[in-house]
C-alpha positions as CSV (number, residue, x, y, z in Angstrom):
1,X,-27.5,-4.9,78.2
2,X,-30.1,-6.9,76.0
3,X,-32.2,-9.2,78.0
4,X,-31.2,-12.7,76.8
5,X,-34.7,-14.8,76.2
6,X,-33.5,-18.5,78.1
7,X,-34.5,-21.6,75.6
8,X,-36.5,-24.2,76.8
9,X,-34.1,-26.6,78.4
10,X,-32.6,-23.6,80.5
11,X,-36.1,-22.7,81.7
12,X,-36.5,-26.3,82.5
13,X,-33.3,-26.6,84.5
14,X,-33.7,-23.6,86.5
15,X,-37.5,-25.4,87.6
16,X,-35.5,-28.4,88.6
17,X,-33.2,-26.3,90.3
18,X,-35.9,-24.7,92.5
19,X,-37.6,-27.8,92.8
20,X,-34.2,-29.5,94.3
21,X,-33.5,-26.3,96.8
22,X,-37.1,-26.3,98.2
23,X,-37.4,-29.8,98.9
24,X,-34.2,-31.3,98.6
25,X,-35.3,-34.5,96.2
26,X,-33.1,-36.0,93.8
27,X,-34.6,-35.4,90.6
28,X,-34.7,-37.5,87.5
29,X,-35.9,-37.2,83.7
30,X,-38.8,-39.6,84.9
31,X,-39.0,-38.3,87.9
32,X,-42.9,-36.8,88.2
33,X,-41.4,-33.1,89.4
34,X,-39.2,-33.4,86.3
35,X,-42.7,-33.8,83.6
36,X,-44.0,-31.2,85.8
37,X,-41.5,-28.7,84.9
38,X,-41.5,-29.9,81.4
39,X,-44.8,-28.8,81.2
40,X,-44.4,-25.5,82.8
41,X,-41.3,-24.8,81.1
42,X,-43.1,-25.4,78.1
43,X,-45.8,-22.6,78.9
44,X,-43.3,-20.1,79.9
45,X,-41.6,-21.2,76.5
46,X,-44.3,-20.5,74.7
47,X,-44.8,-16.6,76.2
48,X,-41.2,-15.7,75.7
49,X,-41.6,-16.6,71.7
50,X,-45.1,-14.8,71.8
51,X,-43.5,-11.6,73.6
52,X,-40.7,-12.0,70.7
53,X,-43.5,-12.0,67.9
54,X,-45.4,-9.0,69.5
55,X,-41.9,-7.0,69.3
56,X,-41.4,-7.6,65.7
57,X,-44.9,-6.3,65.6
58,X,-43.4,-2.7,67.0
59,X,-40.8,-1.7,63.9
60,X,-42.1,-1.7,60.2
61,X,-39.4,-3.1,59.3
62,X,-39.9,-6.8,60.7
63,X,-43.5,-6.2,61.3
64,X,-46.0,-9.3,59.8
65,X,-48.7,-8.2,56.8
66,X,-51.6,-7.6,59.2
67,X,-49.9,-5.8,61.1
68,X,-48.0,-3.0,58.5
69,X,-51.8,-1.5,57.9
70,X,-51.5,-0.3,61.5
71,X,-48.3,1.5,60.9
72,X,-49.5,2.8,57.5
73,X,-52.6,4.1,59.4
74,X,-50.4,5.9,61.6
75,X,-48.5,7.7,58.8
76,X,-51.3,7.6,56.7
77,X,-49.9,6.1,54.2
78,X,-52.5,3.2,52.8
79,X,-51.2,0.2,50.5
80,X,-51.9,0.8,47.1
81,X,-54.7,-0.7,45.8
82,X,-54.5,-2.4,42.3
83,X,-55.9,-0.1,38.8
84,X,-57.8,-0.8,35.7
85,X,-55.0,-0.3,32.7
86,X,-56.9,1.5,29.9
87,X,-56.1,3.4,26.8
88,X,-57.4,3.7,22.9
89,X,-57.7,0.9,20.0
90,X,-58.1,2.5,15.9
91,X,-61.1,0.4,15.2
92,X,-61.6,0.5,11.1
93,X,-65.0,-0.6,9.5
94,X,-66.2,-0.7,5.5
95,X,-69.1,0.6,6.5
96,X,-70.2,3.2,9.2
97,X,-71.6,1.5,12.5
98,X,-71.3,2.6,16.2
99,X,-69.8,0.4,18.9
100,X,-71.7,0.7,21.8
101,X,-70.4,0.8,25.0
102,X,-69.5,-2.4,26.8
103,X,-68.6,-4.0,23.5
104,X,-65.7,-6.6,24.3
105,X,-62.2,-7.0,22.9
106,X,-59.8,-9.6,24.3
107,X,-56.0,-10.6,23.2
108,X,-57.1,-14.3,23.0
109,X,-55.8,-15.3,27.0
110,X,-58.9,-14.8,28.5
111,X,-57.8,-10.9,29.2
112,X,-61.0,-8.6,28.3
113,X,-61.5,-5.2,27.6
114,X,-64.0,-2.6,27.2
115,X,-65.1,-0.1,25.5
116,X,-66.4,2.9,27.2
117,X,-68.6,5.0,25.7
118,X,-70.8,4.9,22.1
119,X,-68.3,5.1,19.8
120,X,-69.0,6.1,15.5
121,X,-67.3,4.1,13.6
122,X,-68.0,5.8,9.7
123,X,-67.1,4.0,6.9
124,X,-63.4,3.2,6.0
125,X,-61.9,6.0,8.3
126,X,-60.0,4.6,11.3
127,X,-61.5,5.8,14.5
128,X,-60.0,5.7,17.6
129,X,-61.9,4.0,20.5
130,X,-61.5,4.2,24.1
131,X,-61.5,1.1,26.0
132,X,-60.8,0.1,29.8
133,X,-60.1,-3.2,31.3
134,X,-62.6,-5.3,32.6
135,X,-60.4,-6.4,36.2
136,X,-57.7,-4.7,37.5
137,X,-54.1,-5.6,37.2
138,X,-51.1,-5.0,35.8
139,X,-52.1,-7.9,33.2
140,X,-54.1,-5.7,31.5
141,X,-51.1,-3.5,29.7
142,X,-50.5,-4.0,26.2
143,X,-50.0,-2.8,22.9
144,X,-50.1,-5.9,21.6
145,X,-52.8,-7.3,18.9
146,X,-56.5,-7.4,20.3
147,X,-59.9,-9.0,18.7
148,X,-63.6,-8.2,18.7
149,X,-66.1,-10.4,20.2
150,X,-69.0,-10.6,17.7
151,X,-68.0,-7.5,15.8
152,X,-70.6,-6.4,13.7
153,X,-71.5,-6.7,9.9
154,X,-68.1,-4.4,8.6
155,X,-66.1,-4.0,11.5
156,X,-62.5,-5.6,11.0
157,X,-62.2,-8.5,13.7
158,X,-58.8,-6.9,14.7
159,X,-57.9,-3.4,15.9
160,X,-54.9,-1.6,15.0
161,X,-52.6,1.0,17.1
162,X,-53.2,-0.1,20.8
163,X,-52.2,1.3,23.4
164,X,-53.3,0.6,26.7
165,X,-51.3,0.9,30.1
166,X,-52.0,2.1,33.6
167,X,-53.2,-1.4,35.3
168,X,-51.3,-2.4,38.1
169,X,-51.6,-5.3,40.6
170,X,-51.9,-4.3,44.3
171,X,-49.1,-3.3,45.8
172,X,-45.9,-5.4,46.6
173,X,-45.6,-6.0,50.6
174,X,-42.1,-5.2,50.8
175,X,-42.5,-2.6,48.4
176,X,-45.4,-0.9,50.8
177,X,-42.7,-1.9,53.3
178,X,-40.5,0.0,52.0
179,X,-42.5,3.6,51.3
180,X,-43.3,3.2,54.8
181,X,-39.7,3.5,55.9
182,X,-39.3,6.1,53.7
183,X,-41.9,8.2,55.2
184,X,-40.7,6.9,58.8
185,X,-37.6,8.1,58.1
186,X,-37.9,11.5,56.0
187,X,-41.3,12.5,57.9
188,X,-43.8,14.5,56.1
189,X,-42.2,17.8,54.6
190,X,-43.6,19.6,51.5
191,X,-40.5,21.3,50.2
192,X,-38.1,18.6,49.7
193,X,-38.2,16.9,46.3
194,X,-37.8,13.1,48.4
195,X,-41.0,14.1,49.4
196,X,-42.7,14.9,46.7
197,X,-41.6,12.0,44.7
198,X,-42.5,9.6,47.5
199,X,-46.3,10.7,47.4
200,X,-46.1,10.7,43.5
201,X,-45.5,7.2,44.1
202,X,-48.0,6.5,46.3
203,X,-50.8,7.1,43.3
204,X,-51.7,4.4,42.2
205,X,-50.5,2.8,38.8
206,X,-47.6,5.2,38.8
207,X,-43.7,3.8,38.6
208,X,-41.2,6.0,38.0
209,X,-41.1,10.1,39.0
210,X,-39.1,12.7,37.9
211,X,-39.5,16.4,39.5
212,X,-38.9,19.3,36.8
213,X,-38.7,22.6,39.0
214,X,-39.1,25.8,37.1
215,X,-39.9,24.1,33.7
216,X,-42.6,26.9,32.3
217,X,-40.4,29.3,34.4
218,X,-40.2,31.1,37.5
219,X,-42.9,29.8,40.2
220,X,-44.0,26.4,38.3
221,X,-43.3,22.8,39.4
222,X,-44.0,20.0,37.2
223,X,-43.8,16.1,37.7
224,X,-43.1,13.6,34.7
225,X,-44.3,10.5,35.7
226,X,-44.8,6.6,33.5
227,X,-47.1,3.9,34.5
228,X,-46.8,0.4,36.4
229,X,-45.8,-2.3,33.7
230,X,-43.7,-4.9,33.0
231,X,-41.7,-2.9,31.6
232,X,-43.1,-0.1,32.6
233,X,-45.2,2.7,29.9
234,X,-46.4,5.9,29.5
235,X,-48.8,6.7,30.9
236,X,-52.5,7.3,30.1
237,X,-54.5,10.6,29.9
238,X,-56.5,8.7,33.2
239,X,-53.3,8.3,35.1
240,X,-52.0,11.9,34.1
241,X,-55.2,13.4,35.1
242,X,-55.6,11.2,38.2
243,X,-51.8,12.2,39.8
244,X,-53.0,16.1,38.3
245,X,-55.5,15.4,41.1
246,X,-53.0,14.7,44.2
247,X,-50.4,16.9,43.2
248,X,-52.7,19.8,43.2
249,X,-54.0,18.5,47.0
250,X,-51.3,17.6,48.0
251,X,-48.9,21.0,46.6
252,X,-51.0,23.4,48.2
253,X,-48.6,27.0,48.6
254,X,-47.3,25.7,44.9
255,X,-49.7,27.6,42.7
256,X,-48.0,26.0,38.9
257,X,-48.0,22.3,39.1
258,X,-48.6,20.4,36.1
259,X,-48.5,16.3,35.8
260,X,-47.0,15.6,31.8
261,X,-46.1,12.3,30.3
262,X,-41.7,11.7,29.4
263,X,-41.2,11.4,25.5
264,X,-39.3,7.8,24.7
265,X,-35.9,7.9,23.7
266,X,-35.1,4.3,22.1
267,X,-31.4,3.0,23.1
268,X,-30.9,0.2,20.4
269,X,-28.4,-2.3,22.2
270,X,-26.4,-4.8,20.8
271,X,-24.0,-7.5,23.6
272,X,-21.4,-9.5,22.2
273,X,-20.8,-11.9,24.8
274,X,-17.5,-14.1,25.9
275,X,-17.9,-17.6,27.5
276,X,-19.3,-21.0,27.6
277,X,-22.2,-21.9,28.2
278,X,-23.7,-19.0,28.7
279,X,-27.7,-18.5,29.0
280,X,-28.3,-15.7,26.8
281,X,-31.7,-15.6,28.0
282,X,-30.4,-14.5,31.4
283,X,-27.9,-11.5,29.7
284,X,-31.4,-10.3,27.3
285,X,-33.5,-10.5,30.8
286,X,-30.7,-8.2,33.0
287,X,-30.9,-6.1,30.1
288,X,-34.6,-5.8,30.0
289,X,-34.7,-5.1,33.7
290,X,-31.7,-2.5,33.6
291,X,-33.9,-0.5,31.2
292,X,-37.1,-1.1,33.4
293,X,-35.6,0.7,36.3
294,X,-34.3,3.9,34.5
295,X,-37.0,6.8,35.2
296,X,-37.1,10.1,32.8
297,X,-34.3,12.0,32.6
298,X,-32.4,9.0,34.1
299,X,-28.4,8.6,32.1
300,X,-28.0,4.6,30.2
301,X,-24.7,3.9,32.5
302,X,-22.5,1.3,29.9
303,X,-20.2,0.3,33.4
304,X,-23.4,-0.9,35.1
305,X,-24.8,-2.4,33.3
306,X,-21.8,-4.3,32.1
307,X,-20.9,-5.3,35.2
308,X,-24.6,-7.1,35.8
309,X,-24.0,-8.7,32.5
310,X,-20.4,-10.1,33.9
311,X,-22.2,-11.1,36.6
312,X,-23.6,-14.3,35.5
313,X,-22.5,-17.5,35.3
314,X,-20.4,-18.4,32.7
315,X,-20.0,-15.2,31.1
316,X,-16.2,-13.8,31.0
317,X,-16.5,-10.2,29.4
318,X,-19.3,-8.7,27.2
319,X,-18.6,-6.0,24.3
320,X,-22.0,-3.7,24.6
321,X,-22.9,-1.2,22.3
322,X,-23.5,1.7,23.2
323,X,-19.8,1.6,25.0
324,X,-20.6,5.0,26.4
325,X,-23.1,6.5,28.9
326,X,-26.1,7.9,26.9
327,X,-27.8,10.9,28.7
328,X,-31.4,11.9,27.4
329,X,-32.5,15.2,26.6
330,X,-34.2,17.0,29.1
331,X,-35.6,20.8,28.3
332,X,-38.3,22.8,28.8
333,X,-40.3,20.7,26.1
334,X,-39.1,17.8,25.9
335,X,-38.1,15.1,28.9
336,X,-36.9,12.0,27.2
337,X,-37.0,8.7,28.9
338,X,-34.2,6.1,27.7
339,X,-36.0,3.0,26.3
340,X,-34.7,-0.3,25.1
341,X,-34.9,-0.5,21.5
342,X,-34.1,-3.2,19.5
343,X,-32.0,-5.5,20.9
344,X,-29.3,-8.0,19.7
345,X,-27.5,-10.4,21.8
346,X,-24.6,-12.9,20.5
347,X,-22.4,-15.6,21.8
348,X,-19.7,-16.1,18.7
349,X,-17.5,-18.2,21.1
């Protein structure tokens, strides 16, 4: 049986008690033996809820921040640290300069990139320029529209084609919480594809995993993987060649492993919703996120995410289209990863 920890007013009256059978006193709230054992019963009080605290310390699962990097020591299995997101800008100049390195692009929100290495610019050909971010984070990712900071005598003020992905912030606790119960719980095996996946993820400034076994044919072992993002993206040639890295520590007997980037499939949705009042916000956001969690290879299921979209408040039955499940292609050359398209969301009641 469970030892029972007694609260403070049963600690107290069992001092009282012992008090009473040792001496044989009547004793009273005001009583001098009765503020004594308040005091002690206080103490003792006090190390019960300690001795409570240090046994959520044991399990990972109810363990406090400081004291989850003990555990991940023990399974070696460190909290992910955050990334730089980087990628490539076209630059495009009337006449032919060279960007050195350092030179500064932001998006106007004080985010800043970099670029990375002396870069020719000739004259009315668009070049493609590598940049970096200047702080890590997840912040960083975008392939929106970026500016120049004091671009030189020719160079357009605005870049064209970005692409830039890989940041990510550091780690989520209960996501590291999480990874660590997974490798508590599966232990450390390098044949099972749980495995594998779980220290795919453990790179940093990758998201989603999908294991491709025999893909270039008897003997090889490949690993499509995208990059941390809200949503998440492809990911860059840095990210690919950094997981290339750990997979090929970490495969060891597998002599054919290759890291590759999924190919996008866009799924163009379209939700007809019934109900009143309803926040059509909320039914674009669930739809967002739905798409957000599907890795490569990963089937568009119309009954789930229905049912998310039924979910919230106010909203009686939605007509989506698709209205069936859509499954990407996966072959030898391509893996396709289902992406939201565009997106149209309607409330005609």
């Amino acid at each position: 049986m469970a030892f029972k920890i007694p609260t403070f007013a049963q600690v107290k009256k069992t001092i009282v008690q012992e008090i009473q059978s040792l001496t044989g006193l009547t004793i009273h709230d005001d009583h001098d033996a009765a503020i004594r054992a308040d005091g002690t019963a206080s103490v003792v009080d006090g190390l019960y809820s300690h001795q409570s605290y240090i046994q959520k310390q044991l399990f990972i699962a109810t363990a406090d921040e400081p004291f989850l990097y003990i555990h991940s020591a023990e399974l070696g299995l460190p909290r992910l640290s955050g990334t730089l997101a980087s990628g490539t800008v076209t630059a495009l100049s009337n006449v032919e300069i060279t960007l050195t390195a350092g030179s500064k692009l932001t998006d106007g929100k004080s985010h800043y990139w970099l670029v990375t290495a002396d870069t020719t610019v000739s004259a009315n050909t668009q070049t493609i320029v590598n940049i970096v971010a200047e702080q890590i984070g997840a912040s960083w990712n975008t392939n929106g529209l970026l500016y120049w900071l004091n671009p030189k005598a020719g160079l357009s003020g605005t870049v064209i084609e970005v692409f830039v992905g890989g940041g990510s912030d550091q780690e989520e606790l209960e996501a590291w919480r999480a990874r660590l119960l997974e490798r508590k719980q599966l232990g450390l095996s390098r044949d099972r594809e749980a495995d594998l996946i779980s220290f795919m993820k453990g790179v940093a400034g990758v998201k989603h995993v999908h294991v491709y076994p025999k893909r270039r044919g008897l003997g090889s072992l490949d690993v499509a993987i995208t990059a941390v993002g809200n949503p998440p993206t492809l990911p860059t040639s840095v990210l690919i060649a950094t997981a290339q890295t750990a997979l090929d520590e970490y495969a060891g007997f597998w002599a054919d492993c290759r890291v590759y980037s999924p190919t996008e499939q866009l799924v163009n949705v379209e939700a007809v919703i019934t109900g009143s009042g309803v926040n059509l916000t909320a039914v674009r956001q669930v739809i967002r996120d739905y798409f957000a969690e599907l890795a490569p290879a990963a089937h568009y299921q119309h009954a789930i995410l229905s049912s998310r979209i039924v979910d919230l408040a106010n909203v009686s039955d939605v007509a989506l289209t698709p209205s069936v499940n859509v499954t990407p292609t996966v072959t030898w050359e391509y893996t396709k990863w289902l992406r939201l398209g565009t997106l149209n969301v309607s409330n005609p009641s």
